[in-house]
C-alpha positions as CSV (number, residue, x, y, z in Angstrom):
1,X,8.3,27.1,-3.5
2,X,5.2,25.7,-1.9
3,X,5.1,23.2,0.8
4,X,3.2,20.3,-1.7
5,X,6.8,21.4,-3.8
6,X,8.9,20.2,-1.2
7,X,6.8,17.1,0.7
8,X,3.5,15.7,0.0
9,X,2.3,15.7,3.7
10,X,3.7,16.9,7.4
11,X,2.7,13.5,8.9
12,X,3.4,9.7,7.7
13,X,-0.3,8.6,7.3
14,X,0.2,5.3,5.6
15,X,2.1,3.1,8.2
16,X,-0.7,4.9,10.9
17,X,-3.3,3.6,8.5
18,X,-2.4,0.2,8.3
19,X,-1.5,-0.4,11.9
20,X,-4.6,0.8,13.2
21,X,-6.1,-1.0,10.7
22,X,-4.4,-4.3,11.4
23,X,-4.8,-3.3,15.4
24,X,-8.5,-3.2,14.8
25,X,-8.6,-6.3,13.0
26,X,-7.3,-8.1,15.8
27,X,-9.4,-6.1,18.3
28,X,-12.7,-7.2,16.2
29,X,-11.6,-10.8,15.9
30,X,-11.2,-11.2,19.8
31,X,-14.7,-8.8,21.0
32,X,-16.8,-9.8,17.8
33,X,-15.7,-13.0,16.1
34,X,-17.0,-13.4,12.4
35,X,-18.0,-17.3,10.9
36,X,-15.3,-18.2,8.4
37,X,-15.6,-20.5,5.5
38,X,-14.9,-24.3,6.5
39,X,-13.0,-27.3,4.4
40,X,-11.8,-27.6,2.0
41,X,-12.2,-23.8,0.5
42,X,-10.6,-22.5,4.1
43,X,-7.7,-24.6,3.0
44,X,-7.5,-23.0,-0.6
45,X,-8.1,-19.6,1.0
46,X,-5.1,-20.0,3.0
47,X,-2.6,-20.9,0.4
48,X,-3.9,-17.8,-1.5
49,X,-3.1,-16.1,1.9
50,X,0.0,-17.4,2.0
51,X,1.1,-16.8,-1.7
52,X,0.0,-12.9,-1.0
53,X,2.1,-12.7,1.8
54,X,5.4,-13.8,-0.5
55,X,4.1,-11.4,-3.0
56,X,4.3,-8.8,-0.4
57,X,7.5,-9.4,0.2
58,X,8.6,-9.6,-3.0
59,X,6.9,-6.4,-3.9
60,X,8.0,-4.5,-0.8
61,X,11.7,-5.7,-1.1
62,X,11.5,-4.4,-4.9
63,X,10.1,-1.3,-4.6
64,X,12.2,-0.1,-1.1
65,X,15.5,-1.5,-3.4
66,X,14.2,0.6,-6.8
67,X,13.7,3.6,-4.2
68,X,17.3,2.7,-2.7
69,X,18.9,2.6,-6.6
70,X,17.3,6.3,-7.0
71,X,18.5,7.9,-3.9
72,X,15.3,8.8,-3.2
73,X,13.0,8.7,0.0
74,X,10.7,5.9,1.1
75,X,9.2,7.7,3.9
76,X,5.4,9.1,2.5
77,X,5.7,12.4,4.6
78,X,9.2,13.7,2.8
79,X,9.6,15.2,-0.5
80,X,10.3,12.8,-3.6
81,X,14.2,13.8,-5.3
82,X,13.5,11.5,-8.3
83,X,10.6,10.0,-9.9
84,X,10.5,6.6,-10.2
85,X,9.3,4.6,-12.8
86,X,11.0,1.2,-12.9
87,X,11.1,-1.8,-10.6
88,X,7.5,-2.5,-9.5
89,X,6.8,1.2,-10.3
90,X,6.2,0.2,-13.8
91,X,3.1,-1.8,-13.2
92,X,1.8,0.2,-10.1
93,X,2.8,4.1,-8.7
94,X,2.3,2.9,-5.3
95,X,3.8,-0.6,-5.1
96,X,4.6,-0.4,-1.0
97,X,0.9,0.8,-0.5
98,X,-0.5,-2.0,-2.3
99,X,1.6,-4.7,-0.6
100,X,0.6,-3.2,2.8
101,X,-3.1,-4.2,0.9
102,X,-2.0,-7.4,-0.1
103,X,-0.3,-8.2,3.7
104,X,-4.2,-7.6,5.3
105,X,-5.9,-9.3,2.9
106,X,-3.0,-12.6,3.2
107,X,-3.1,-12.6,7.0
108,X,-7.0,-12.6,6.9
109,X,-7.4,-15.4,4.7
110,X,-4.2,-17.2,6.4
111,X,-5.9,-16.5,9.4
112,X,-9.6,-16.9,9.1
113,X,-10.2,-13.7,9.8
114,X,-13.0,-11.7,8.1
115,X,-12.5,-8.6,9.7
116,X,-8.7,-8.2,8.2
117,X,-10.5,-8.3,5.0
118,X,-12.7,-5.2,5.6
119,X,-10.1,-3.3,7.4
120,X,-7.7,-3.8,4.3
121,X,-10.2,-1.9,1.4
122,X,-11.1,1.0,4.2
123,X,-6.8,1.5,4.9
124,X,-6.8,2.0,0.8
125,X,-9.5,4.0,0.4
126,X,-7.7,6.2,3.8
127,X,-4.2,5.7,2.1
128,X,-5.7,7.1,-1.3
129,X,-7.4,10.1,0.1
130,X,-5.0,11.1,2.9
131,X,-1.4,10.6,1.3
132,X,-1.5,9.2,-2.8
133,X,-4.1,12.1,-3.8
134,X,-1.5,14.4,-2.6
135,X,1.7,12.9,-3.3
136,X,0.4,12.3,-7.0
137,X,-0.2,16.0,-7.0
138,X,3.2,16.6,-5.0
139,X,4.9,14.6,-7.8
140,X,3.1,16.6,-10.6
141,X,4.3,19.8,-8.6
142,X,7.8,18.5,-9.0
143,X,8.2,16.9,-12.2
144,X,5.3,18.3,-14.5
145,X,4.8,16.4,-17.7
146,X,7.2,13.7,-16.8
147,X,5.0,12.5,-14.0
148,X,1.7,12.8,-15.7
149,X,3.3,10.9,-19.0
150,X,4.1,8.0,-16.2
151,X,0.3,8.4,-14.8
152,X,-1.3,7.9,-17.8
153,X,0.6,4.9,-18.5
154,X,0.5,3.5,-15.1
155,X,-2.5,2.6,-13.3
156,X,-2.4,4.0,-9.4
157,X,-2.8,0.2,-7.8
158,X,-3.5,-2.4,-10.1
């Protein structure tokens, strides 16, 4: 059995990602402030901030209970024991990942803060190429045609 057999990666990259990139964020908005949108769009903008961020947890608390049901891990450095397909896996494979997304992009436009915004699409694009390009292949290592059947019907994000 090869190691992408038993775990997809030796280190947890996604939390990293996203706390670095919400650090960052915060570190831009106090050195290099951006101009934000003024009234009344900066008010709309922040209640779609604000419904993201109860979509977040809504989709986080779904997905980490789905995980629960299916006794298998959450944590994006250990080895899957089942594949998961139902909860918020049926409309995206990485439901937590796209929260953590959806949790920049709320903040920023709660927030008025441009960089969050940014910072959000470079943490996916890192999260896709440093741990979902090699869990997907992790999860094909360990459940074959089952997995790639779920792939084709479910889109990676969105």
């Amino acid at each position: 059995m090869s190691e992408l057999d038993t775990r997809p990666n030796r280190f947890p990259w996604p939390p990293i990602i996203y706390l670095a990139a919400i650090g960052a964020s915060l570190v831009l908005a106090w050195l290099l402030p951006l101009p934000w949108i003024g009234p009344p769009l900066s008010d709309i903008l922040f209640a779609v901030g604000a419904v993201a961020l109860v979509g977040v947890v809504l989709i986080d608390v779904s997905a980490m209970r789905t995980l629960a049901r299916a006794k298998t891990t959450i944590m994006p450095h250990r080895g899957s024991d089942h594949l998961v397909t139902s909860g918020p896996f049926a409309f995206t494979r990485n439901p937590i990942y796209l929260a953590n997304t959806l949790l920049m992009i709320g903040v920023g436009l709660m927030a008025g803060i441009v960089w969050f915004l940014g910072l959000a699409v470079i943490a996916a694009f890192l999260t896709q190429k440093l741990a979902i390009e090699r869990e997907e292949r992790h999860l094909t290592a360990r459940f074959g045609k089952k997995y790639r059947d779920y792939a084709k019907k479910v889109r990676r994000w969105v």
